[in-house]
C-alpha positions as CSV (number, residue, x, y, z in Angstrom):
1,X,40.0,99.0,-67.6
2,X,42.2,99.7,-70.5
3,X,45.3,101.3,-69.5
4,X,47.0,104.3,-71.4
5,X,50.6,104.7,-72.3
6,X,52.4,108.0,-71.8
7,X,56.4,108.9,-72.3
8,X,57.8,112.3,-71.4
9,X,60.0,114.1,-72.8
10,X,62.1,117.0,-71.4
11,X,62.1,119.8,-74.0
12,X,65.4,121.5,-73.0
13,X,68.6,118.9,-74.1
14,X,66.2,116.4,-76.2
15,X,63.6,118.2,-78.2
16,X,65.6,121.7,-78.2
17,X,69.6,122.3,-78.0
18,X,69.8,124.6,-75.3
19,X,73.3,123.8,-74.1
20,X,74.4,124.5,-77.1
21,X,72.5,127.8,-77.2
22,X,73.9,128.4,-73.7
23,X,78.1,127.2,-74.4
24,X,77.8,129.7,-77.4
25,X,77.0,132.4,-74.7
26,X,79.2,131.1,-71.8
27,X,81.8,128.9,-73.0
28,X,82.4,125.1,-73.2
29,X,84.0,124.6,-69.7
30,X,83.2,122.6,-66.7
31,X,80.5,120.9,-68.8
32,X,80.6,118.1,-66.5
33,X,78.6,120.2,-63.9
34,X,74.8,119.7,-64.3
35,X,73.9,123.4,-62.6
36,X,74.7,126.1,-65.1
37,X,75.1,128.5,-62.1
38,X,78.4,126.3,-60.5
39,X,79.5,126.2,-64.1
40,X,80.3,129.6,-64.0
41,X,79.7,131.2,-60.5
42,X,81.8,134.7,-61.1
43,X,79.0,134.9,-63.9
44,X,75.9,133.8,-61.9
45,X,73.8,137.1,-62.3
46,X,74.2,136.9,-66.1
47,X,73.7,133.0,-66.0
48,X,70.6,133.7,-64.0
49,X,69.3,136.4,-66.6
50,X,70.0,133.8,-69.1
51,X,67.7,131.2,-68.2
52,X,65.0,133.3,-67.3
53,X,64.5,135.2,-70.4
54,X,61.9,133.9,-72.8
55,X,64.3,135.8,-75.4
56,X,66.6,132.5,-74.6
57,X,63.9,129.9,-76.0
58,X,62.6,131.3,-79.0
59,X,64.8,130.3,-81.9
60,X,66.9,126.9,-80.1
61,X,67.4,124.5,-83.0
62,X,65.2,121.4,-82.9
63,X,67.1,118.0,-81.7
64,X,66.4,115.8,-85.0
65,X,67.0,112.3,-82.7
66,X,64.5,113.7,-80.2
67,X,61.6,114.4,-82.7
68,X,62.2,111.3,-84.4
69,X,61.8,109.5,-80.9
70,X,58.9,111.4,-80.1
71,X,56.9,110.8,-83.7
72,X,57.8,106.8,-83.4
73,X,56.7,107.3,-79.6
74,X,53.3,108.9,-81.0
75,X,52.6,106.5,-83.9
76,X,52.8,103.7,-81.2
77,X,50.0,105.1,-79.6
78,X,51.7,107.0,-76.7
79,X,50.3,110.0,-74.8
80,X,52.9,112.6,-75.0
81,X,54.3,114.3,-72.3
82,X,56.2,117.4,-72.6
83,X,58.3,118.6,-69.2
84,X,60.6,121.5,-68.3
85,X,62.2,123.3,-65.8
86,X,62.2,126.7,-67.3
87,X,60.9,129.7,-65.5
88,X,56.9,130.3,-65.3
89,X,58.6,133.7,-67.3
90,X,58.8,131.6,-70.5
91,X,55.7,129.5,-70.6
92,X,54.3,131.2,-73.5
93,X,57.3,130.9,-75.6
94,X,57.7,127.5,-75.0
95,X,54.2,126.7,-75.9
96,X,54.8,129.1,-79.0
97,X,57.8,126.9,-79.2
């Protein structure tokens, strides 16, 4: 039996620049902290509304380096996978996407 390759990529922070979409809106601080909510905590409501708005993924700028990785990934013969944790809210927008 012949055996398929597949990669995955994450969309949000290698195929689309949502943190910089997001540090535009919130600020560069306490980058170091992987959940946007503890970045900002006296913000979390507006943080929240944030990330679940489709209106948030519509226009993010394309990671070149990602793309790149993911056309040498398909030329190679990979099966690409695309993952994210964004909100069942924006599924249609990130298919659109």
């Amino acid at each position: 039996m012949k055996q398929s390759k597949a990669i995955v990529f994450d969309i949000d922070g290698v195929l689309a620049a949502f943190e910089i979409s997001f540090c535009e809106k919130f600020g560069y601080l306490n980058r170091d902290y992987t959940n946007l909510a503890e970045r900002y905590p006296e913000q979390y409501d507006l943080v929240a509304e944030f990330i679940e708005s489709h209106h948030t993924y519509e226009d993010l700028e394309p990671i070149f380096g990602g793309f790149v990785l993911l056309g040498t990934a398909k030329e190679k013969g990979y099966k690409i996978i695309l993952m994210t944790s964004r909100t069942f809210g924006t599924k249609e927008v990130t298919a659109q996407w």
